[in-house]
Structures are given as C-alpha cells and as structure tokens.
N, C-alpha and C positions, 0 to 999 in steps of 0.2 A: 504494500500500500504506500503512496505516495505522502510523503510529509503533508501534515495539513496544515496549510496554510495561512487556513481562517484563522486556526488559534491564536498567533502573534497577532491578526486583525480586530478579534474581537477583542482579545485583552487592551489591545491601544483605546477600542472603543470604550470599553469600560474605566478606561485610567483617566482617556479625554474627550470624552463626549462624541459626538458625531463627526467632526471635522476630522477624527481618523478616519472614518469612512464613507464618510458622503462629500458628495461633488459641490459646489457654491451651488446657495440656491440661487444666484442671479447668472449665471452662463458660466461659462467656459472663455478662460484667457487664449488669445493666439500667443503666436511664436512669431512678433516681429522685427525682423532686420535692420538695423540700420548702417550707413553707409557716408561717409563724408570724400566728394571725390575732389583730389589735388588741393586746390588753396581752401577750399570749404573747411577742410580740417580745421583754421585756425581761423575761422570767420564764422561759420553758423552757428546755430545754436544746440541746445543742450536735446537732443531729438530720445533719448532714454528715456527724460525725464517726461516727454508728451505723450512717449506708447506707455508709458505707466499711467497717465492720468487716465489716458480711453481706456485702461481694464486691460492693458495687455503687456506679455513677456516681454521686454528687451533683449537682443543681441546684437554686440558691436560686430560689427563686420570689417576685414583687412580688406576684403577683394569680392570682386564681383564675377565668380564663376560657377558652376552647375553644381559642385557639390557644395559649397557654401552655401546656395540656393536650395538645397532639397530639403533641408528641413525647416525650410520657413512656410510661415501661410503667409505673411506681407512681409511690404520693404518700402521702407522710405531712402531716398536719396537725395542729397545735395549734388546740385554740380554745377559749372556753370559760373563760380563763382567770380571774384575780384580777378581782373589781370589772366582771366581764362574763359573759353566759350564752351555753350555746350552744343553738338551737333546727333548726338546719336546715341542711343542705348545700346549695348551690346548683344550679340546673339546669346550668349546666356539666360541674359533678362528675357528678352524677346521669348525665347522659349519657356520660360519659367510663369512667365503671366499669360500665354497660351493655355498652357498646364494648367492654370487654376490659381499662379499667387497674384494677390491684390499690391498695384505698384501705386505707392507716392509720389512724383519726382517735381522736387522744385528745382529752377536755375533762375537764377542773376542775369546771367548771359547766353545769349545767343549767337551770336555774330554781329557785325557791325554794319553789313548790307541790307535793305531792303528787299523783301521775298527773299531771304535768307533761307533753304532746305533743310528741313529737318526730316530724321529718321524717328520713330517713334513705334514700341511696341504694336504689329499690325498696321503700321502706315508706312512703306518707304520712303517716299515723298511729300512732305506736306509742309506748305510756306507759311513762315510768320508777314504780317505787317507792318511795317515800323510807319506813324502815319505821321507830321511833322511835328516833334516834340516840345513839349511846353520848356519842359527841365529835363535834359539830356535828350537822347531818343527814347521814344516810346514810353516816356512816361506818363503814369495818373496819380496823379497827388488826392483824386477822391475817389474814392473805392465804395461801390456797391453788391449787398446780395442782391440777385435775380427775387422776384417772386416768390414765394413757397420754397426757397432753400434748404435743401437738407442738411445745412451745417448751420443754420443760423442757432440751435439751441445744440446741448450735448453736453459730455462729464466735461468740458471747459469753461463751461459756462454759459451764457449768452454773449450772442456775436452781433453788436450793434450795427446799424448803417455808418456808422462813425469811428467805430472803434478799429482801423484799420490806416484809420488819413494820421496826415503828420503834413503839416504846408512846407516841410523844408526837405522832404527825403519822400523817394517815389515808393507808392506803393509794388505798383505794378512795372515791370519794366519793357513786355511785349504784351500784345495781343493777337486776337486772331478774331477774322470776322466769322460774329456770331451765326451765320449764316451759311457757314461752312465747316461746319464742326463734324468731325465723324459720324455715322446713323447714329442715331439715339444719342449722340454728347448730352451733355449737362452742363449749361455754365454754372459754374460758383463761385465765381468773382467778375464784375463787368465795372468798364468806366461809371459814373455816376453821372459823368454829359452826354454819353451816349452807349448806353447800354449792350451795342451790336457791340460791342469792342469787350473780350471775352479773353481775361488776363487769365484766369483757371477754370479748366473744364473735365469734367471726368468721362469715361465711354467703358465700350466693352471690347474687349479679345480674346478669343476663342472661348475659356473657360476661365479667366481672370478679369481683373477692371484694372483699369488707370487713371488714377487724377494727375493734370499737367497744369503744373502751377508755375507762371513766371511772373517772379517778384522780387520783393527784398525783403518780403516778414520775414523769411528764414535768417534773414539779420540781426531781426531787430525780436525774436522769440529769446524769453530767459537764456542766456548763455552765449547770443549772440553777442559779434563785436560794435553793434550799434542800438545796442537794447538800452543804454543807460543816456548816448546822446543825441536818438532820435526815437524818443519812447513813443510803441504805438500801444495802445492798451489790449487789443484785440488781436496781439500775435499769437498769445498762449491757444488761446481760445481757438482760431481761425484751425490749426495744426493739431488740435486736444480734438477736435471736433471731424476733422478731414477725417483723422484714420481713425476715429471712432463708429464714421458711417462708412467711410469706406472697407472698413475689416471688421463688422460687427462679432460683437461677443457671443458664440452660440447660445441657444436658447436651453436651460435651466430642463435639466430632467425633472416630471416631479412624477406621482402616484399616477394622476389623473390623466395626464397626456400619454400614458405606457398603455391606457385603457383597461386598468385595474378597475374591475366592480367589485361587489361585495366585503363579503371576507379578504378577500385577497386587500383589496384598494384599503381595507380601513388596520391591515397587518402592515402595510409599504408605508402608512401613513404616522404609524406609532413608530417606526424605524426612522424615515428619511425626514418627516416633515413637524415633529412633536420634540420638547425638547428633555426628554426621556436619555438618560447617563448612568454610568457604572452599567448594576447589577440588573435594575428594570428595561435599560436596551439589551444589555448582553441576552435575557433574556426572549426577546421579543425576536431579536437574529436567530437565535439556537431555533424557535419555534418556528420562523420562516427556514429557514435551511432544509429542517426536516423534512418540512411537508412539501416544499415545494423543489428540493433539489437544486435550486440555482439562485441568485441574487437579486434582491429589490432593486430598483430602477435607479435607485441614485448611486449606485455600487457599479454601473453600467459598465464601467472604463477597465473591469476588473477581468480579466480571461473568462471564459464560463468554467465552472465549476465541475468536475469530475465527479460522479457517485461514489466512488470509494474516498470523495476526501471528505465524507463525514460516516461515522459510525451508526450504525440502525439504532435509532432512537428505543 
C-alpha cells in the first residue's frame, strides 16, 4: 500500500485550519513574468510590485525565450525605453501568446519616423502615426478612458479621466488610429481631443491576448525614474488594473458550482466553506474520504486519490 498521504494533510488541517487544505476562496493567482528590456532596467518601474496588487505571482525574468516562457500564464514587458526603440516582439513571444499567454507590452519608443513598422504578436506589419506633436512627437498630455473601460475600476483602484495627465511630461507617446485596430481591438487609452487616437489597445491571438500600450506611465509607476518629478497619480492604478483584466484570477472553486446537492453539497460545505478547525474538520474529511473515495472540491489541485490510500472504515 502506498504511503498515505492525507495523513500529513489532515494533520496540517487540524494544526491550521483550512488554509492547509483549501484553495483561496476568491480565485487562483497566475504565474506572471516580468521582463525589463535594455535601458528599461534602470528607468521603469517596480512591475512585481503591480502583479502582486492584481492577485498574482511574480517572476523576474533575465531573457525572453520559450523555456522561460513555459511556465508563465502572463508577461508584462518594458521596452522601448530612453535612448532605445522598440520594433518587434520576438518569435518566442509570438508563439507563447499564440499558445495561450496573456502579453502586456508597454514602450516609450518606437522609432522616430512617421508610419514607423511594427511587428506585433499576430500582426507582421502594422504602422504607428506620429501626427504633429504638441511636446515632442506624438505626444498627449491629456489622457482619456474610452466609454465602459474595462480598466477604469480594479485591485488598483479607481482610474480617473485625470489621473493619468501631468501638463509637463507626455502621457502617451504614439498612437494608432482608432479605426484600424486589429478585429475586435479595444482601446484603453485614447487622446482626450480626439479620441480616434488610440495610445493603448488590447486584441486577441490565437489563444492569448495582448495589451499594447505606448506611453510613459511605465515611468512614472512606483519605482519609476520619473514617479517623484512628474507624478501622475493614476500610474499605479492604470498597470494594477491592465493585468488585473487582462490575466484574470481564476474563478474560486466552491461546493455549489462542482454541482454538489444534498448530502454530498452540505458534507463539501462543513469542509471547504465553514470555518470548522482541529478535530471537528479532521473529522468531517475522515467522513468525506470514506464515503466518497476522492476529495471535496476545494482540495481540487490535489492528484485524485487512490483507494488503497485510505483504510476500510
């Protein structure tokens, strides 16, 4: 007979309540990337500290290749940054958000020409506008959500019409006309004088999404090098809020949604959903094992359970 298991699991349950053995009741964290590319290293900002606020893992990333890639569900990257442009994601990536991972990518820069070519997960070609600039090229010193924004609220907070602008440093550095955004784009950042002008937008790629955000909040977010002398109050927020929609937390195993009735739902409920510790859980686990051979729904992540690894009651 195979060592059991459970024993070590129940006992934790019984030493520390549920949290040894049940899943958060509000979802499940991803596993996301992050990535600062060339000068961004010592100019953006603190991007750990924004996938911790959405509910999710952190990992620093050295390099941007497939096995570095396999075990994430998202990725935020900088690039683009001070005294560098950006032109193209790499085939890694490309095939990584194909596959299914959900990509962030902000840049500073683009290039310095007009209809500058960009490459972009699922687009080979696709031109920015640089249209003639107030303060530098392609700047917007007032920043607007679209309509019904799916980033205007979220664990960042609330993301004002305002809380983006700064009169002295751009928000946005390129745009794209709104009107030519991949099928189903999204804008989620547009000029505030004219709207068709579409600084970040998100779409879809095979079995992954991508938000493409070109600006400077990645500057001026906690940790940035322009966070303290061109405060925008709405960087946290804007970037807490992106990969919060964009890589949502799975949704929360409970009794009810596994389709437990009866007996069964009101046994899963005294385990996973009641705050039942020590001896009065351990006993409620002993009495679901037996009868039912296999594990309550919040225990979900756990291998299935072999019949020999409990003894006949």
């Amino acid at each position: 007979m195979q060592a059991n298991r459970w024993t070590t699991r129940l006992a934790m349950a019984g030493m520390l309540g549920l949290g040894a053995l049940l899943l958060p009741a509000d979802g499940h964290a991803a596993i996301i990337g992050h990535f600062k590319e060339g000068t961004c290293a010592a100019f953006a900002g603190d991007y750990a500290a924004r996938i911790s606020a959405a509910g999710h893992t952190a990992v620093a990333l050295s390099t941007l290749d497939a096995a570095s890639l396999a075990q994430l569900d998202g990725l935020v990257v900088a690039s683009g940054c001070i005294d560098q442009d950006f032109l193209a994601t790499n085939s890694a990536v490309n095939d990584a958000v194909a596959g299914g991972l959900a990509l962030f990518l902000q840049v500073q820069r683009i290039g310095l020409g007009q209809g500058t070519p960009l490459q972009l997960p699922g687009i080979p070609s696709f031109s920015s506008t640089v249209v003639a600039p107030t303060i530098g090229f392609g700047c917007s010193l007032d920043v607007s959500l679209p309509s019904g924004s799916p980033i205007a609220n979220g664990p960042g907070g609330s993301l004002t019409q305002t809380g983006l602008d700064n009169p002295d440093l751009c928000a946005l550095t390129y745009w794209f006309d709104g009107n030519a955004l991949p099928f189903g784009g999204t804008p989620l950042l547009v000029d505030a004088r004219d709207p068709a002008k579409v600084g970040a937008f998100a779409y879809s790629h095979g079995n992954g999404r991508v938000v493409f955000s070109m600006d400077q909040i990645l500057l001026t977010m906690s940790g940035g090098a322009l966070a303290s002398r061109y405060p925008r109050p709405g960087s946290d927020a804007y970037i807490t809020n992106t990969i919060a929609w964009l890589m949502p937390r799975a949704p929360a195993i409970s009794c009810a949604s596994e389709g437990y009735t009866g007996t069964k739902l009101t046994w899963c409920q005294k385990i996973c959903e009641s705050d039942l510790e020590g001896a009065a859980l351990d006993s409620w686990i002993h009495r679901w094992i037996n009868r039912y051979r296999t594990l309550p729904a919040c225990a979900a992540e756990e291998e299935p359970v072999e019949e020999d690894d409990f003894p006949d009651a």
